[in-house]
N, C-alpha and C positions, 0 to 999 in steps of 0.2 A: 504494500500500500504506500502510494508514492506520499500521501500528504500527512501520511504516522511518519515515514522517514525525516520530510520535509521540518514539521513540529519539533521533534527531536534537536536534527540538526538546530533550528535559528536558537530553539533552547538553551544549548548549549552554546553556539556561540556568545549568545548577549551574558551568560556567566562567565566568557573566556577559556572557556573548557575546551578539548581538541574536538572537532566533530567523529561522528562513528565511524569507523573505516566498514567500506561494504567493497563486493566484488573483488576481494584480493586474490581470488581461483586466477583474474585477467593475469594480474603483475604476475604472479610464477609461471604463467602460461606464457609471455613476453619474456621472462628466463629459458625458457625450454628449448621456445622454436630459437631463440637466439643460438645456442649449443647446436642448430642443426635439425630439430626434429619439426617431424610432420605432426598433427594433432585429427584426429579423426572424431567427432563426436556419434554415439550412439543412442541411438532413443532408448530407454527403458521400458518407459511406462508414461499413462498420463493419469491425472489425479485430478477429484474434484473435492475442495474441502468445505464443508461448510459449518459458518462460526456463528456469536452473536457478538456485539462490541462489550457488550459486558465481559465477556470469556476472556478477550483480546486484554481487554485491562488488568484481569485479574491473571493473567497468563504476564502477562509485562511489571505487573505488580510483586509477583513473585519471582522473578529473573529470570524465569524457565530459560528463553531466547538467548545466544550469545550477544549476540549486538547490545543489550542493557550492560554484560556485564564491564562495556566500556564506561559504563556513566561514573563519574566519580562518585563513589560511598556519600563523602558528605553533601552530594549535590539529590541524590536519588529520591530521599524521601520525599522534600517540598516539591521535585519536578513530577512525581510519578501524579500524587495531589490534582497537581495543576492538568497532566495531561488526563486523567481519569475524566477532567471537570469539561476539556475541550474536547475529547473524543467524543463522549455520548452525547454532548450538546450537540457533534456533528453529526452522529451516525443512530443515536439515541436506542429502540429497542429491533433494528434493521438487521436481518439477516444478512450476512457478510460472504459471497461465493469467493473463495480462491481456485481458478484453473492452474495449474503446473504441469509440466512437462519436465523429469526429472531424465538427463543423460548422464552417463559418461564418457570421458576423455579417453581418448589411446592412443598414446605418443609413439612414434615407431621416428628409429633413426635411421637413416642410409638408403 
């Protein structure tokens, strides 16, 4: 959800705090094919999930997710607060669909 990431981030900037790091699979991938390899992706599977924003909060409230456990300790309580207050406000008792399409990578050299 681009505008749960987007919250996050501005959050954390206006406390000066580093923003999340997401998509770092890219940066090691841009190591690999530099050493020479090819990358092939393969579909797995595809996946349809479905949430309520309450779940979502209480799922982020509890640090399930890696990306929270970037937030600074002393920053998380007051932000989580604040973002439980602007999630539901936005998304309120709305059922939430995630499609995904889950691959893997197969790097082959030569």
């Amino acid at each position: 959800m681009r505008a749960h990431s987007e919250w996050w981030d501005d959050q954390l900037a206006r406390r000066g705090a580093a923003p999340i790091r997401r998509w770092w699979f890219a940066d090691i991938g841009e190591k690999i094919a530099a050493s020479g390899a090819r990358v092939e992706r393969v579909r797995v599977c595809d996946d349809v999930s479905r949430t309520t924003a309450r779940e979502i909060v209480e799922t982020s409230r509890n640090r399930i997710n890696s990306w929270s456990w970037q937030v600074p300790d002393e920053l998380f309580p007051k932000l989580i607060d604040e973002y439980e207050e602007w999630f539901l406000g936005a998304y309120g008792e709305a059922e939430i669909v995630d499609e995904s399409t889950f691959e893997i990578e197969v790097w082959r050299w030569g």
